[in-house]
C-alpha positions as CSV (number, residue, x, y, z in Angstrom):
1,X,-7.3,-12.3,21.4
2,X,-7.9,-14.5,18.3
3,X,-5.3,-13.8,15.9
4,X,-5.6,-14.6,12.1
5,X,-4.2,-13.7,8.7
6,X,-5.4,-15.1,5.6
7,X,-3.3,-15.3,2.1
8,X,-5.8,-15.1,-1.0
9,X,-4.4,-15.1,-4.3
10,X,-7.1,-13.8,-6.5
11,X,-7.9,-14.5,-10.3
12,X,-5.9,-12.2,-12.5
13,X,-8.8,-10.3,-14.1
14,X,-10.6,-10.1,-10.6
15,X,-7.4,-8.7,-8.5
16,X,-8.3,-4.8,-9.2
17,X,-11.6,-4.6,-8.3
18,X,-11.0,-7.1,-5.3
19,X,-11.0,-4.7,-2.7
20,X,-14.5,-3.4,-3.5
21,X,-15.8,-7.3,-3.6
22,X,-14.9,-7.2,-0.7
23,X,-15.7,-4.2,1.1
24,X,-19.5,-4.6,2.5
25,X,-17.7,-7.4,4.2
26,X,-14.6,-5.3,5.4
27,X,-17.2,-2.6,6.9
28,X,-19.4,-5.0,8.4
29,X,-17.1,-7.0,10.1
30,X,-15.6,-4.3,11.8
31,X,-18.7,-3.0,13.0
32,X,-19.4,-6.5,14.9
33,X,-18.6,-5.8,18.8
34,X,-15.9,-8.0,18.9
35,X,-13.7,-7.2,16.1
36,X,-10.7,-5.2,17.1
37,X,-9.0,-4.9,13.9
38,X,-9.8,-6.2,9.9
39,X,-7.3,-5.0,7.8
40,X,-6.0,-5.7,4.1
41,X,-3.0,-5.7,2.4
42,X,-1.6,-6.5,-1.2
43,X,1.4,-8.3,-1.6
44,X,4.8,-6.3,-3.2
45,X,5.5,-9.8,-4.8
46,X,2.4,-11.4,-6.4
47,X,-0.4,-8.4,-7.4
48,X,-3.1,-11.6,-7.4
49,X,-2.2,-11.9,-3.8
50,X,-4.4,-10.6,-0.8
51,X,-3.7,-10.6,2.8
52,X,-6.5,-10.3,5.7
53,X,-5.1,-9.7,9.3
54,X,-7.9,-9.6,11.6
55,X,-8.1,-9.3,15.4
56,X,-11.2,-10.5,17.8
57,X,-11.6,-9.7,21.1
58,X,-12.1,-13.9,22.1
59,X,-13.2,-17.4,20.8
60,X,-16.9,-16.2,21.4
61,X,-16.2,-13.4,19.1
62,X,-14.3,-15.2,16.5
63,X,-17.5,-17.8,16.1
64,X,-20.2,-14.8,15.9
65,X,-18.2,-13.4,12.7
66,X,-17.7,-16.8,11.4
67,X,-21.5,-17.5,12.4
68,X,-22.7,-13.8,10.7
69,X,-24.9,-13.5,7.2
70,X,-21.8,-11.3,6.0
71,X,-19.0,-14.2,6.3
72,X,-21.5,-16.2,4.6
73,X,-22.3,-14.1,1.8
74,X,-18.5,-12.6,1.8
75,X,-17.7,-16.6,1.5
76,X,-20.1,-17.4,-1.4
77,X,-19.1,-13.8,-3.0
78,X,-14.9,-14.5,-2.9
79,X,-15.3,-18.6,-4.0
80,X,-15.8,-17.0,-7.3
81,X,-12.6,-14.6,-7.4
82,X,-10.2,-16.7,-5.7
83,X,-7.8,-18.6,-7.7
84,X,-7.0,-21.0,-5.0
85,X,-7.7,-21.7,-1.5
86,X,-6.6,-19.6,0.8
87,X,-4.1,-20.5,3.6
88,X,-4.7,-19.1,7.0
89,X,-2.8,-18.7,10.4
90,X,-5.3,-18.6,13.4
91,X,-4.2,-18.4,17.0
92,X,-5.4,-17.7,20.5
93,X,-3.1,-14.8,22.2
94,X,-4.1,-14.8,25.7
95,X,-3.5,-11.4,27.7
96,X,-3.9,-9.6,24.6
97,X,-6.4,-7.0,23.6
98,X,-4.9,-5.6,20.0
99,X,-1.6,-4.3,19.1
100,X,1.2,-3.5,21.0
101,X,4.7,-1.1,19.9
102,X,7.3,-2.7,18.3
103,X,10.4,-2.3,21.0
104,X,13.5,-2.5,18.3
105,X,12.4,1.2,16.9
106,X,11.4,4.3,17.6
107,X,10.8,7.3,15.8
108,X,13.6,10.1,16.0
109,X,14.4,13.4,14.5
110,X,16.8,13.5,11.4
């Protein structure tokens, strides 16, 4: 599995309405084949700042999204929102396939 999470920190008068900038992009990424997860988050400490984790299946599916009209158009679309550049993690997990449970806890009755 190809494993990456991107920081954006977002211009001040774009951070509300970046969610919906970005959301053809969110809907068409996870519709590619190889996509196992695509999921945003805002940060509890900076409102300007977005994070992207995002799962692929493999390398080969990692280079279609990054090869894909929507990355390119997502790309040209967020260069005008972002207040700087964005700071990424990317890694190669072999053996796995998406998310596993956390073994330190475990739901229980009150």
């Amino acid at each position: 599995m190809i494993f990456i999470t991107v920081k954006f920190t977002v211009r001040p008068e774009r951070s509300d309405e970046w969610l919906d900038l970005v959301d053809d992009f969110t809907r068409a990424t996870r519709e590619e084949p190889g996509n196992l997860f695509f999921e945003w988050s805002r940060s509890v400490d900076d409102p300007h700042q977005f994070v992207l984790v995002e799962g692929f299946r493999d390398g080969e599916a990692g280079a279609a999204h990054v090869e894909s009209a929507h990355f390119a158009a997502a790309m040209d679309t967020m260069s005008y929102a972002i207040a700087t550049v964005p700071q990424i993690v990317s890694t190669d997990i072999p053996g796995m396939s998406g998310w596993g449970e956390m073994g330190e806890v475990a739901p229980r009755e009150a």
